[in-house]
N, C-alpha and C positions, 0 to 999 in steps of 0.2 A: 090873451094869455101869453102870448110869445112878448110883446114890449112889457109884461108885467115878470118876468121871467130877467130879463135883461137890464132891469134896475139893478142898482147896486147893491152891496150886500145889505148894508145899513137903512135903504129906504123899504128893503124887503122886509128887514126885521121889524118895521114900525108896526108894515100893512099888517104882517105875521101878530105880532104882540094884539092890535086891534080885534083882529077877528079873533084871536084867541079870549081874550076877554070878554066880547060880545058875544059869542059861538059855542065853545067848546068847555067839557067836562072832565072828571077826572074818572078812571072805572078800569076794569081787569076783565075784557075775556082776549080768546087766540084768532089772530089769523094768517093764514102764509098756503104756500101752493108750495106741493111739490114740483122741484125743478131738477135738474141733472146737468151731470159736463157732458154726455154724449146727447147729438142729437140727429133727427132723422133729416136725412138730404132730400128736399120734395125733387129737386132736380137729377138724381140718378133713381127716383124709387117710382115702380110702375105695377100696375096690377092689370092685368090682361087673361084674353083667351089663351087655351091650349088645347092643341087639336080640336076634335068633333065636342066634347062634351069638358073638358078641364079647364083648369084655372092655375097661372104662373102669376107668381109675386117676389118681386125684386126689389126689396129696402137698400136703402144707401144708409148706413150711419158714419159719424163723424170719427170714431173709434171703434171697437170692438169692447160686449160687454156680454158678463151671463144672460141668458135664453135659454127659453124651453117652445116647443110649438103643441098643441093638440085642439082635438074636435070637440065639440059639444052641440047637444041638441037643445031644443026649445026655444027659437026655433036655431037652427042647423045652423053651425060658425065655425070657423077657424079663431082660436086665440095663441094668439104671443103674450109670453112672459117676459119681459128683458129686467137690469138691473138700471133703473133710472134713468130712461131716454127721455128728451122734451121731441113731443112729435108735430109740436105747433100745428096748425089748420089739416086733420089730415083728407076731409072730406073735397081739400083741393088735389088731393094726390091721380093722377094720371091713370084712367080708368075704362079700359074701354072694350068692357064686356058687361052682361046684363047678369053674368051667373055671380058675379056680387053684387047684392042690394043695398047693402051702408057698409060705411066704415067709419069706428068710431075708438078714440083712444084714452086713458086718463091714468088717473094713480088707483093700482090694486091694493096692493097691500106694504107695509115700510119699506121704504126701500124698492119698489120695483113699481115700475109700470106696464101699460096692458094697452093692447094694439088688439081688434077686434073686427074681423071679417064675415059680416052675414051672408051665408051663401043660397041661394035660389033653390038647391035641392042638396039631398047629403052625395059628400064629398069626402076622400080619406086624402090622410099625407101619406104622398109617393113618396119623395125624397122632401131632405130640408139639409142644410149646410151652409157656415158660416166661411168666407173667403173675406182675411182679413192681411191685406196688401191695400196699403192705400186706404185705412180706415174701418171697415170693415161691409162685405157685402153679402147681404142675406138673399138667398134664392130658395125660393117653396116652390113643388108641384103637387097641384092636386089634383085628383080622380076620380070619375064618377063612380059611386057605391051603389050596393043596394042595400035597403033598410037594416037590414040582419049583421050586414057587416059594419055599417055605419054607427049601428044601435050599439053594438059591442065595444067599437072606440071608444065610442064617447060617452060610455060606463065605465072604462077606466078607471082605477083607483088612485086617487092623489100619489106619489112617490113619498115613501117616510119622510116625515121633518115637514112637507109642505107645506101644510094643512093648518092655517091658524088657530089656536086659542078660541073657543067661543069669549065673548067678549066681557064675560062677567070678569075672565080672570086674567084680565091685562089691566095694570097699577092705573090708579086714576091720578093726574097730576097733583091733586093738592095732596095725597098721598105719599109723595116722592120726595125721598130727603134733602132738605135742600139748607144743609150747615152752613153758615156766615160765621167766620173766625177770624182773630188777626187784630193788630189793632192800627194800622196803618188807612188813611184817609180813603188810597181807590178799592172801590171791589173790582178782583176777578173773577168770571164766571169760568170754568172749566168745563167743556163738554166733550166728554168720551164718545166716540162714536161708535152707533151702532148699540147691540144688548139684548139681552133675550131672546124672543124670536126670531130678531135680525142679528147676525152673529157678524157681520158682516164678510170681508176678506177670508180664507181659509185655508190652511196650509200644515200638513204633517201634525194634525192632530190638534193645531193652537187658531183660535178664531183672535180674527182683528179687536172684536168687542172685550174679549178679557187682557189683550194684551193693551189697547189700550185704558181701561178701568186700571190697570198696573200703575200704567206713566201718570195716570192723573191724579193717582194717590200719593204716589211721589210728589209729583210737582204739589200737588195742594200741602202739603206737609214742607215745604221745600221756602214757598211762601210767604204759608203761616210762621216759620222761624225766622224767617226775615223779618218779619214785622214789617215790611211796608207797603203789605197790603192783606185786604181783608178777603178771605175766599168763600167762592159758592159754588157747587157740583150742579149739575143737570142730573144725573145718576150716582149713585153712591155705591151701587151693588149692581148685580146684573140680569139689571130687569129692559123692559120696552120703553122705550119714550117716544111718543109719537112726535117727528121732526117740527110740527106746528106748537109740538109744548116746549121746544126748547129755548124757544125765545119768551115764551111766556112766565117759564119758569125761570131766565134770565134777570128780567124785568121784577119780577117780583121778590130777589134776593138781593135788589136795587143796583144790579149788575151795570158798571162802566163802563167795561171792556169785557169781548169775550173772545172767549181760545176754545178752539173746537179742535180733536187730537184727531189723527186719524193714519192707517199704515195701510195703504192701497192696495192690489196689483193687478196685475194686466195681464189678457190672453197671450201677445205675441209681443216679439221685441224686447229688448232691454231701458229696463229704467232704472235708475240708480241712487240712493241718497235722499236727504228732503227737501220739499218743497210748500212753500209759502205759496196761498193763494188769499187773494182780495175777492170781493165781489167785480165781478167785469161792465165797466159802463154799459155795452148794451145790456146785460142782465138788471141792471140798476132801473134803464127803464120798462124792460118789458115786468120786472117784478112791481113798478110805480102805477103802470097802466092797468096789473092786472088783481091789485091790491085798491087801486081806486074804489072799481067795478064793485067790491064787496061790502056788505053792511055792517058785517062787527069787522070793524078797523079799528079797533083799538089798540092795539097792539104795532101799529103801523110807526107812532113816537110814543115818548114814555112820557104816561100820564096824562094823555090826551085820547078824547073817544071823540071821531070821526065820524061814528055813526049819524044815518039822518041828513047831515050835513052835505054842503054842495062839494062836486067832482074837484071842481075848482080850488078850494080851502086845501084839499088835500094835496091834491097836485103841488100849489106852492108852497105847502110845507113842507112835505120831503126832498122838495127841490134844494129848502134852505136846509134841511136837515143834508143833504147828503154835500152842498155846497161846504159844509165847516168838515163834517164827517170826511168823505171822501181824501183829502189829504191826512188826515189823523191816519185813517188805515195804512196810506203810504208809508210813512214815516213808521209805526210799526213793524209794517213790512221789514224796512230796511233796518230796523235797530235789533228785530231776531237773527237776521240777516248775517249782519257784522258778527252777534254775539255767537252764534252755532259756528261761522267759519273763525272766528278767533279761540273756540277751543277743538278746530280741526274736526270737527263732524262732517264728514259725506254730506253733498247737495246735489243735489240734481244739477245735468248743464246748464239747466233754467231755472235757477231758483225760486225764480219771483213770478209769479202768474196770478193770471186773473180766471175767476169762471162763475156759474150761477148758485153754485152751493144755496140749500135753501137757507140752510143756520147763518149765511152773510148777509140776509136782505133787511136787516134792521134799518134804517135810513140814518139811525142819529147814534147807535152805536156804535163803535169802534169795534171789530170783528174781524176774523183772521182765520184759516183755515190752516192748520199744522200737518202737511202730511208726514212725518216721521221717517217716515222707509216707503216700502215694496216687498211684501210678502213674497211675491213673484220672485226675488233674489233672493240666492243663498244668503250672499253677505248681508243683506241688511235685517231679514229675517235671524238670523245670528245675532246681529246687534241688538236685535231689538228685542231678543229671549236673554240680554246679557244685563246685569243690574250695575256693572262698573259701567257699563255704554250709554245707559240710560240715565244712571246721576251725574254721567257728562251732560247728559240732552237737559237734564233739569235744572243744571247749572245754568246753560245757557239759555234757556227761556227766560228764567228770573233774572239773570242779566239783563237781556233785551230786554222785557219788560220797565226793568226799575229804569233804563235808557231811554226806552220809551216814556215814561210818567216822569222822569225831572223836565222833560223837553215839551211835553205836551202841556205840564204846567206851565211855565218858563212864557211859553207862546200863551197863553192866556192871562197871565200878568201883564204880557207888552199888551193886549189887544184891550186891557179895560185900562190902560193908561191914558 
């Protein structure tokens, strides 16, 4: 695998065209994991005794993020709510009491993940508190209950807004508008982030999800009058999009490039301006290894079903996919870059970043993550309620942009020379 990896681009592409021909089909369903930019530190997070009969638990994450904690019964557990932690292996985490019997983690509901403590008998939260210096540090104590008290936790009523949708009445993707306009050669796919149920960010009465539904209807309008390029939305209105359909429903508006909008913020600290994110090499492979594993991969390159097929085929395809890909994003990178500080928009210190966004793990698309602001800040929360400040931002996207597509041409004219 590894000297099949190490060939050159061009002997890659042969083997690639081969088994492709031989192998592989054309077909349309979804697949992708949810992943997050915070994640849990197996190395500061520990789960132990306390006193005669309790139980302490101490997460490490890599930032600070929404949470909520409580009990439930059936049998008897502690659950965490956070907003998008990766908690990798956590049945390795540091354990060494019997009064928890598993711990298990995954994706709950959009947008958030769920960390789950089965406990040996009922137990209530003593305290719980986030200490966020250095990242962020989570400390639980809990206590022995007895039934009556324990029963009553964990009949709790969900807090307003919680509570999802039964599932009849969340938009089904083929359902979801997905306009193609413009009469220029590349599509872009524009995805707002967040919608509906996931509102995202939140601040003085305006959610992240309508403010950015705003910028993307700008930008898509912004565009389409350019003419030179043809556009397609992930959401058009503000509904839910499950993050695995947004590459599906990329793909299938025969999207080139996609732009994902987004206006963040943060519990503690100051952040300021926007910020460009790429998908981050390690995320590149741990999304490669963990997209292998699954059987409808189709959605892995466009227009190729993976399914059935050996671990292997996959593997050195998105190798060569991400081998052409992975600089294209760069260069993107750097041509919104240029274009937002040449019409003097606010950046962050660090413009330019990498992380595991799950809307980036397409291997052979070109993909970008837009954080706009920080809701967290007055000022950019301003700027970004402000419509002269935002047809600055839409200027400069479609700058970058058209920067990016003469040069992304340009370099594929020399490479078929």
């Amino acid at each position: 695998m590894e000297g099949l990896r190490r060939r050159s681009g061009g002997a890659l592409r042969s083997v690639a065209a081969g088994l492709l021909a031989a192998m592989l089909a054309l077909s349309g369903a979804a697949a992708q994991e949810l992943s997050g930019l915070a994640r849990l530190l197996p190395e500061g997070s520990s789960i132990g005794a306390r006193g005669w009969s309790g139980v302490s638990v101490e997460l490490q994450l890599s930032q600070p993020v929404p949470w909520r904690v409580r009990v439930m019964d059936g049998p008897p557990r502690l659950v965490m709510d956070f907003r998008e932690v990766e908690f990798g292996p956590v049945e390795d985490l540091a354990r060494d009491t019997d009064r928890v019997t598993a711990v298990r983690a995954g994706s709950f509901r959009p947008g958030w993940s769920r960390l789950v403590l089965e406990l040996a008998r009922p137990m209530v939260v003593e305290s719980a508190d986030m200490r966020t210096s250095e990242g962020a540090r989570i400390a639980i104590r809990l206590r022995k209950a007895d039934e009556a008290d324990f029963a009553a936790r964990a009949a709790a009523p969900e807090p307003p807004g919680w509570a999802l949708p039964k599932a009849a009445d969340l938009p089904k993707a083929a359902d979801l508008p997905r306009p193609v306009q413009g009469a220029g050669p590349l599509t872009v796919v524009l995805d707002p982030g967040h919608g509906g149920i996931d509102p995202g960010a939140e601040r003085g009465g305006v959610s992240e999800a309508s403010l950015m539904l705003t910028l993307s209807r700008e930008l898509k309008e912004a565009l389409v009058r350019d003419g030179t390029f043809r556009v397609a939305v992930t959401r058009a209105e503000d509904v839910f999009v499950p993050l695995e359909d947004r590459i599906t429903l990329a793909r299938e508006a025969g999207g080139q490039v996609f732009v994902s909008l987004h206006a963040d913020a943060i519990a503690e600290g100051e952040a300021v301006g926007a910020t460009l994110y790429t998908l981050a090499e390690e995320a590149s492979d741990a999304a490669a290894a963990a997209l292998a594993e699954r059987h409808d991969r189709d959605d892995l390159l466009a227009g190729i079903d993976l399914t059935g097929h050996d671990d292997l085929v996959a593997g050195v395809l998105m190798d060569l996919a991400r081998t052409e890909t992975g600089p294209r994003n760069e260069r993107l990178a750097l041509a919104l870059e240029a274009a937002i500080k040449r019409r003097q928009i606010a950046m962050h210190r660090h413009p330019r970043q990498a992380a595991g966004f799950s809307v980036l793990k397409s291997p052979d698309m070109p993909s970008i993550l837009v954080e706009t602001g920080f809701m967290s800040s007055d000022a950019d929360l301003a700027r970004l309620r402000d419509p002269v400040w935002r047809a600055r931002m839409v200027i400069a996207l479609v700058e970058g942009l058209k920067v990016w597509a003469r040069e992304d041409a340009a370099l594929k004219d020399m490479l078929r020379r």
